[in-house]
N, C-alpha and C positions, 0 to 999 in steps of 0.2 A: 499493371505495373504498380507495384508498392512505392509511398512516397514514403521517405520520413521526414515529420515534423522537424521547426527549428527548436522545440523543447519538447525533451523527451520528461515521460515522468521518474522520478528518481524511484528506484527501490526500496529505499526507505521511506519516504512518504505513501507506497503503495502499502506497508507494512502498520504503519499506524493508520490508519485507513484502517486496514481490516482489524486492526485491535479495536479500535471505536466500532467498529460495527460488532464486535466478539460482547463484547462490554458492555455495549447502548450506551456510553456514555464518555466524554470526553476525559471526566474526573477519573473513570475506571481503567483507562486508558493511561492516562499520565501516571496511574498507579501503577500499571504491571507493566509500562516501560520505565520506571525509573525517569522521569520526566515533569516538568510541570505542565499543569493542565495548557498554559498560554504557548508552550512548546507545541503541546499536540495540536489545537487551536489553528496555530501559524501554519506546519507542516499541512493540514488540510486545506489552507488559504491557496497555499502556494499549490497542491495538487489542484485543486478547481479551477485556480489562473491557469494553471497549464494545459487540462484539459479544454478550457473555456467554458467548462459548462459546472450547477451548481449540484455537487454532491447529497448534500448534506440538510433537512429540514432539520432546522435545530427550537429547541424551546425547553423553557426552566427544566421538565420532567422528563423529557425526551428525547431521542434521536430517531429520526425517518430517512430511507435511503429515498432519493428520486427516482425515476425513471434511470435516470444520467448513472444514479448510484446503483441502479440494480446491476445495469451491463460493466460497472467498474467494477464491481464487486465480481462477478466472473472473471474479469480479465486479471486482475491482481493478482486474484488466488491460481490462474492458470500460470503468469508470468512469475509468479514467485518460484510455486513448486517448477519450473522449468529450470530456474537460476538455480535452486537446491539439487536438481539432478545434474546441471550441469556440473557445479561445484564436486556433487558425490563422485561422478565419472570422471572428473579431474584427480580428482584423490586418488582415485584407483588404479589409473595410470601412474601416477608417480609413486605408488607403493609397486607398483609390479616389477620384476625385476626385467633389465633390459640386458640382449644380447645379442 
């Protein structure tokens, strides 16, 4: 039987998430979202609190995924493109004609 947690992760913190890993970097990141770096920062506070566990080695020159980070990083990109299909398949329902 599937539980679900009392905090789910948000979609958008799964999304910046995978830009800092796209990136390596939190700066690069706040760059190609239109963000500041302390926004990106936060959003992955708040995803690690949520998961419980810590994503992210961080340090002046670097970014490192964890363990924790490796299996997010799978799941992210699976739960993303699922939401993007789903949205697509929603689209396309309501463009079809009904009768």
């Amino acid at each position: 039987m599937n539980t679900i947690h009392e905090e789910t992760p948000l979609p958008e913190d799964l999304r910046v998430f995978l830009t800092v890993i796209r990136k390596a970097s939190f700066g690069g990141a706040a760059a190609e979202l239109q963000q500041s770096p302390a926004y990106v920062s936060k959003r992955i506070k708040i995803l690690e609190e949520t998961l419980g566990t810590k994503l992210i080695h961080r340090s002046t020159r670097r970014i490192a995924l964890t363990e924790s980070g490796l299996r997010a990083e799978q799941w992210a990109t699976r739960i993303l493109n699922d939401i993007d299909d789903f949205m697509s398949d929603l689209s396309q329902v309501r463009k079809a004609p009904s009768g």
